[in-house]
C-alpha positions as CSV (number, residue, x, y, z in Angstrom):
1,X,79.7,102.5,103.6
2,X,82.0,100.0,105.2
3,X,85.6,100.2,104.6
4,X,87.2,97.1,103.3
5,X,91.2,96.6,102.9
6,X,93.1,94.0,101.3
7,X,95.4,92.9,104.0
8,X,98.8,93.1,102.5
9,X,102.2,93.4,104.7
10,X,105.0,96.2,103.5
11,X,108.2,96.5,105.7
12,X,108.1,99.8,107.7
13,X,111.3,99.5,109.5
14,X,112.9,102.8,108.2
15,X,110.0,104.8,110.3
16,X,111.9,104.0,113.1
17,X,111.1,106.4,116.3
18,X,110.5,109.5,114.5
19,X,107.0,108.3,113.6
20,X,106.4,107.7,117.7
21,X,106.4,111.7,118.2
22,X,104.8,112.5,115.0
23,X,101.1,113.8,115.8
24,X,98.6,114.2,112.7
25,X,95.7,116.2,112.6
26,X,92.3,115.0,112.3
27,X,88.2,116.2,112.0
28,X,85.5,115.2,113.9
29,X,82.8,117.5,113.1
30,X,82.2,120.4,110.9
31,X,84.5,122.7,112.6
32,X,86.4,120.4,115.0
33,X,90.0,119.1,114.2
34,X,92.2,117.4,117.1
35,X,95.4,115.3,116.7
36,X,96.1,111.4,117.1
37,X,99.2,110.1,117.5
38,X,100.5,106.8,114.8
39,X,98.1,104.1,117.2
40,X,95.1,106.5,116.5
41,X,94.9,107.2,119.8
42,X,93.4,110.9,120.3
43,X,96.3,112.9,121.6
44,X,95.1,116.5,121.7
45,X,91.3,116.6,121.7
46,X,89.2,118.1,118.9
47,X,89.3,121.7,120.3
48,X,90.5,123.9,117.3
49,X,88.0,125.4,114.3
50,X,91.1,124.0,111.6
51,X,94.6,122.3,112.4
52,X,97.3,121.7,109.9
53,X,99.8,119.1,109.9
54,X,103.1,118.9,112.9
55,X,106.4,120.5,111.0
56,X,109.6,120.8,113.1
57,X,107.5,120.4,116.2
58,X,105.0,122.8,115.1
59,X,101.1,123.2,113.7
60,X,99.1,125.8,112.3
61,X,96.0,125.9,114.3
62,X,92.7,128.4,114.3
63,X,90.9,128.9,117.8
64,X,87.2,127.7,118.0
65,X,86.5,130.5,121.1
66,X,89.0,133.4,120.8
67,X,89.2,132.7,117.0
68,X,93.3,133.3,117.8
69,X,95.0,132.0,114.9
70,X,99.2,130.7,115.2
71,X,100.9,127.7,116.0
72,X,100.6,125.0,118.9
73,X,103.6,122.4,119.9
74,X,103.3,118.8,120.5
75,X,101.5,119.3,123.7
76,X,98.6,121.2,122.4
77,X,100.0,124.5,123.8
78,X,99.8,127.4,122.1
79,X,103.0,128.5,121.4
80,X,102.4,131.9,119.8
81,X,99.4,133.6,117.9
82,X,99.3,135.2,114.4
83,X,98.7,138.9,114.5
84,X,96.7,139.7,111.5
85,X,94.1,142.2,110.2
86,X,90.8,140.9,110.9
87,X,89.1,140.8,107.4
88,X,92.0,138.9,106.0
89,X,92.3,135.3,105.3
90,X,95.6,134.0,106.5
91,X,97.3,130.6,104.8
92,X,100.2,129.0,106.9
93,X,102.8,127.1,105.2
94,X,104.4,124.4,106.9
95,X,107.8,124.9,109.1
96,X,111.3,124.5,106.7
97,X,114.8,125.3,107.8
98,X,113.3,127.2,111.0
99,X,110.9,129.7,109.3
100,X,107.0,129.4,108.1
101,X,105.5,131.6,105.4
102,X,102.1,133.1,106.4
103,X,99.9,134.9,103.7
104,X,97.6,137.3,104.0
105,X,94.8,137.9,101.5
106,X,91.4,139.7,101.0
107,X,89.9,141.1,97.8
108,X,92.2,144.0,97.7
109,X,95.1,143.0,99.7
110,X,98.2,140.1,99.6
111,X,101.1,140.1,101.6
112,X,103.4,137.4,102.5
113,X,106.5,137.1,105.2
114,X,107.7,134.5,107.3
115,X,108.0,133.9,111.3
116,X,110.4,131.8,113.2
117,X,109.9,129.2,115.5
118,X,109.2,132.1,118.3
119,X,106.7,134.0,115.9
120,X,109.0,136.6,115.4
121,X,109.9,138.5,112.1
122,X,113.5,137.9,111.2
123,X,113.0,140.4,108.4
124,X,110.8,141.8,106.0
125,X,109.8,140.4,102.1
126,X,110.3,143.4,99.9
127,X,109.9,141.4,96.9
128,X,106.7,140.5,94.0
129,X,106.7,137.2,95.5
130,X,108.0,134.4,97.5
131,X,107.8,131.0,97.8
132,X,109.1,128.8,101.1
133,X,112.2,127.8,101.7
134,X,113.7,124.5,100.7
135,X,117.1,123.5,101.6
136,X,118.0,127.0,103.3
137,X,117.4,128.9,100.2
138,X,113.0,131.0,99.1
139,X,112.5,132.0,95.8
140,X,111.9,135.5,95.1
141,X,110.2,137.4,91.8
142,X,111.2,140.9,91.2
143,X,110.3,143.5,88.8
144,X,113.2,145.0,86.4
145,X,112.5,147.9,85.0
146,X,116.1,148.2,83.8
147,X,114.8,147.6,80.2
148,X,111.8,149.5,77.8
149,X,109.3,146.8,79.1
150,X,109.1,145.5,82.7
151,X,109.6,142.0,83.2
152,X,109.3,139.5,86.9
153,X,113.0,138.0,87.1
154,X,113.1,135.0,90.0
155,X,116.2,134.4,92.4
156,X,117.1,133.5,95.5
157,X,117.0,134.4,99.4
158,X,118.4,133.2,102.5
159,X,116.9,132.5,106.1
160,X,118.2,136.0,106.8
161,X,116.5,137.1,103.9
162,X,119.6,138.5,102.0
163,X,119.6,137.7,98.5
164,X,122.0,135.1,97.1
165,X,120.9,134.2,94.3
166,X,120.0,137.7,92.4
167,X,117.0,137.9,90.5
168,X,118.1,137.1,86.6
169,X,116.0,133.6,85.6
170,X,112.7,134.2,84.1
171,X,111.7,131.4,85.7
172,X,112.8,128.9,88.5
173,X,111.8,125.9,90.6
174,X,112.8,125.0,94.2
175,X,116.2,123.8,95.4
176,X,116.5,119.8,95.6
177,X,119.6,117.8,96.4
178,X,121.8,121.1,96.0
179,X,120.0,122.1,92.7
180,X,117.0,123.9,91.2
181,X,115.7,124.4,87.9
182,X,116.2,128.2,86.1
183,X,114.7,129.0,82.9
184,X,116.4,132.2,80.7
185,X,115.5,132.7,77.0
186,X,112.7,130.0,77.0
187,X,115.2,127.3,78.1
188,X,115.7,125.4,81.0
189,X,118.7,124.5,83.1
190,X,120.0,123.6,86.4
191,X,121.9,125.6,88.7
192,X,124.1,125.2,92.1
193,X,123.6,126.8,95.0
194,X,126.1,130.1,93.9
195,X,123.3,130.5,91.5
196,X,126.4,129.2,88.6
197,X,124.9,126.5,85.9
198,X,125.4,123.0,86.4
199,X,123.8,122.2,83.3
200,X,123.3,124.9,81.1
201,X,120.1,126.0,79.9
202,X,119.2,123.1,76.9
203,X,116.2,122.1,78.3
204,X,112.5,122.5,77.5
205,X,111.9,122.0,80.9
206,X,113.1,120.4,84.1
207,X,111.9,118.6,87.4
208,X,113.1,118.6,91.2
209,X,116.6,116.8,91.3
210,X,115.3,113.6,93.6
211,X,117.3,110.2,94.4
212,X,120.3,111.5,92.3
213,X,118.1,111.9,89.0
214,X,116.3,115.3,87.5
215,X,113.7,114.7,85.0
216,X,114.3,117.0,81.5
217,X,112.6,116.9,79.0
218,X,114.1,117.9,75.3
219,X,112.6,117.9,71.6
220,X,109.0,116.7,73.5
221,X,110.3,113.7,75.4
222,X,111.6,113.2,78.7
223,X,114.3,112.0,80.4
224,X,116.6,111.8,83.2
225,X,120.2,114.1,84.3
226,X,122.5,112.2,86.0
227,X,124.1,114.7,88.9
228,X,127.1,112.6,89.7
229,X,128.9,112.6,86.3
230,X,126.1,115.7,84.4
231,X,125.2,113.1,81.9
232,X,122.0,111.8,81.0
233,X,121.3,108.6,82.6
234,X,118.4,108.2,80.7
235,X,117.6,109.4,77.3
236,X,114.8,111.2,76.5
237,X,111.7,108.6,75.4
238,X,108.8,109.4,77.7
239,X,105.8,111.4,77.3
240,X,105.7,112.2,80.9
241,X,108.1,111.6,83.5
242,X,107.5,112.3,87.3
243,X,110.2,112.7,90.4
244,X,112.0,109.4,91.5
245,X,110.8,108.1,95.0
246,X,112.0,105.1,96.4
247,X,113.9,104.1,94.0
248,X,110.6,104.3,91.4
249,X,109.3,107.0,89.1
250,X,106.4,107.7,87.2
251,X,106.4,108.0,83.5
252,X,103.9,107.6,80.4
253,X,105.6,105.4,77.1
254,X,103.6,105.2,74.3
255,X,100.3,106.4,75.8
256,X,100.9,103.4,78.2
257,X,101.4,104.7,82.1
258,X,104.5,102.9,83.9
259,X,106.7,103.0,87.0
260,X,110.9,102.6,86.1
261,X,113.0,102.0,88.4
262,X,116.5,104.0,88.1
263,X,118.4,102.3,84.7
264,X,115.5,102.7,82.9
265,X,113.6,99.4,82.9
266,X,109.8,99.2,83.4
267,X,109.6,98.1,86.8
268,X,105.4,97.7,86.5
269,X,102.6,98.9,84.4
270,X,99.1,100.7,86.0
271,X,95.7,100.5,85.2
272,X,94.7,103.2,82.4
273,X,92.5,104.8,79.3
274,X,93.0,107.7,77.4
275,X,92.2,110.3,79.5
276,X,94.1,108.7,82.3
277,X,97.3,109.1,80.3
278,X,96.2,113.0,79.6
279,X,95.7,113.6,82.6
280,X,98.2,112.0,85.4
281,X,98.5,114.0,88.2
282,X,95.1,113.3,88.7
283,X,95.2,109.2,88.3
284,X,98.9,108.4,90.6
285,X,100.7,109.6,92.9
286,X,104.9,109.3,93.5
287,X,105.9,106.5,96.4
288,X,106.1,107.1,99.7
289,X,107.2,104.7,102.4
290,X,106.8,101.9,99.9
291,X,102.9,102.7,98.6
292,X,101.8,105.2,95.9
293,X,98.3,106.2,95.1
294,X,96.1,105.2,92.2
295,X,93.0,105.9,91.3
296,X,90.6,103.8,89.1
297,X,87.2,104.8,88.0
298,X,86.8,107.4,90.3
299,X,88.1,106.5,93.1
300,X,91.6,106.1,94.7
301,X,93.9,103.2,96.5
302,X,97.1,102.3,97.4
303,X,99.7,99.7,95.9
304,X,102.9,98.4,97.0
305,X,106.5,98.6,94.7
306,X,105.4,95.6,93.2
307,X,101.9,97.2,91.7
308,X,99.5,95.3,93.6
309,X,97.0,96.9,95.8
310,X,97.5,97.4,99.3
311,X,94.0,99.0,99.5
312,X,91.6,98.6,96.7
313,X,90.0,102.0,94.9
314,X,87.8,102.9,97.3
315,X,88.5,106.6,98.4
316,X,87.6,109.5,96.9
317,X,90.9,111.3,98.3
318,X,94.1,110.3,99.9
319,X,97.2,111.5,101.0
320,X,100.7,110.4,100.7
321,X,101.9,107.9,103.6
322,X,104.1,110.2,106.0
323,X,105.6,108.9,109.3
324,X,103.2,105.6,108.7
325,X,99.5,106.3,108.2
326,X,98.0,107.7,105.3
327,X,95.1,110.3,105.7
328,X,92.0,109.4,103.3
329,X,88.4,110.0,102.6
330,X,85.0,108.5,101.0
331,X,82.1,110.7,100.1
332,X,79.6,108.4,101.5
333,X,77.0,110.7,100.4
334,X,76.6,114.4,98.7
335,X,76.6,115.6,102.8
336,X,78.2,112.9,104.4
337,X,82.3,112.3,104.6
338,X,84.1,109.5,106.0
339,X,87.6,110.6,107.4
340,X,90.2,107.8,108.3
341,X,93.6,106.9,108.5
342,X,95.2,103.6,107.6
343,X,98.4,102.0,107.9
344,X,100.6,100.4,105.7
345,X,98.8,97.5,105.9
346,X,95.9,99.0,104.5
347,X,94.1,98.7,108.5
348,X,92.2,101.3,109.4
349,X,93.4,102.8,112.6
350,X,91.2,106.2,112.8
351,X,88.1,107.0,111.4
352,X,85.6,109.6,111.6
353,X,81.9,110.3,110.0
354,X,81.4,114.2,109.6
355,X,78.2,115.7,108.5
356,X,78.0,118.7,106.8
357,X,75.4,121.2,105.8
358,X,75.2,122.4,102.4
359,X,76.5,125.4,102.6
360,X,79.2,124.2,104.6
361,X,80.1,121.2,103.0
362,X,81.5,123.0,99.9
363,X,84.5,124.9,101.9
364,X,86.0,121.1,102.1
């Protein structure tokens, strides 16, 4: 297959240097991953079994030769290895606020901590679960055995790993803009960093706080809390409503898929069907960078704030755009994957064909 793109220009000038440093990972073969750099030039050749994406100077890689498994900088280097039991799999979350989460999982065992930017342990997770950190603060489940039946409370730690938040919402979401969501009694609300409500718990459910607005839904509808002045700055009226980004968010109205802008007003309408509608997640993406992604009839593009295509549907996965290039991929065949990159231009900048086996082709 030949990769066609609709040639269409979107203003990038908020990437500014940071996308200069930023390396993203790439495959080459069935086991080979390397990193380029934003021209597509091949920065760190394709040494490495699996390679995850650069956070706070850092990447998850696995060895092809030693099979030594940690993290590499921006020079390729490793910069410290993973110690782990051998039959485990290990899963490497991205750097935040200085520390990774690494867990560790075979059929009988599952344990998770995080490691600094040295690989060290700043302390130990004595908790059910936890979750990375965003904004400073890792949600924690515990189990309270203070009443006749047991039940998993969720709070808060710190990148010391003392708890701040204590372990008293039967649910909660991650910290965004200063708040999170916490369920108690069925109900959702939104708290502040002391763990104290903001807006108490009305709710039958809430999104991440993002550009200033929260999504909430109430009585089956959604709509959007207003941080500044705790109102709502947008009743409840959708079916669906996703996180704002760039200025644009996501909803369903009457079975019809949209993106609003912040007062309200329909900013554009999508492609859809019926199972389109039921389904979202799976048909668009948020905005990043000016370009969300859309998928029609199997297969995915990009558009611009305005709703026209910057690449037509012609992937079978993407990637959100981050630090200027998007990563996608087409299925040429059942055993044949084309791996690219493009610009916000829709131009192709990278691209790889990658064979695979049978048995091998199903791990990706």
């Amino acid at each position: 297959m030949r990769l066609t793109m609709a040639f269409i220009t979107v203003k990038s000038d908020h990437l500014g240097a940071k996308k200069m440093s930023y390396l993203f990972p790439i495959q080459t073969g069935r086991s080979s991953f390397g990193y380029i750099n934003v021209h597509g030039q091949v920065v760190i050749e394709s040494k490495f079994k699996n390679a995850r994406e650069f956070s706070e100077g850092l990447a998850y890689v696995e060895s092809n030769f030693r099979g030594e498994k940690g993290f590499i900088g921006l020079d390729g280097k490793l910069k410290f290895t993973i110690e782990n039991i051998s039959i485990c799999q290990i899963d490497a979350d991205p750097f935040r606020d200085g520390l990774a989460m690494i867990t560790e999982t075979d059929d009988f065992y599952h344990q998770s901590y995080f490691v600094d930017t040295m690989g060290k342990k700043p302390f130990e997770v004595d908790f059910n679960s936890v979750e990375p950190f965003s904004e400073g603060l890792a949600r924690i489940t515990h189990r309270d055995y203070s009443s006749l039946q047991s039940t998993i409370r969720s709070g808060y730690i710190d990148t010391r790993g003392k708890v701040i938040i204590q372990p008293k919402f039967d649910d909660a979401r991650d910290f965004s803009r200063g708040m999170a969501g916490a369920m108690v009694d069925g109900k959702w609300g939104l708290i502040n960093k002391s763990g104290d409500w903001v807006e108490k718990p009305t709710f039958d459910d809430v999104r991440s706080h993002c550009e200033g607005l929260a999504a909430v839904k109430s009585k089956g509808k959604w709509g959007y809390y207003r941080k500044a002045d705790g109102s709502l700055a947008i009743n409840p009226q959708f079916d669906f409503a996703g996180d704002f980004s760039d200025g644009l968010a996501y909803v369903v109205h009457d079975d019809k898929p949209a993106y609003i802008d912040k007062s309200g007003q329909i900013a554009f309408t999508t492609p859809h069907n019926d199972f389109m509608v039921k389904n979202h997640s799976d048909y668009y993406t948020r905005f990043s960078e000016g370009a969300a992604g859309v998928r029609v009839e199997g297969m995915w593009g990009f558009i611009d704030k305005r709703g026209s295509f910057i690449t037509r549907p012609q992937f079978t996965s993407i990637s959100p755009f981050k630090n200027g290039l998007a990563s996608v991929y087409y299925d040429e065949n059942d055993w044949t994957r084309i791996y690219s990159y493009i610009d916000l231009t829709g131009k192709v900048v990278w691209s790889s064909t990658v064979d695979f086996t049978p048995s091998e082709y199903s791990y990706y």
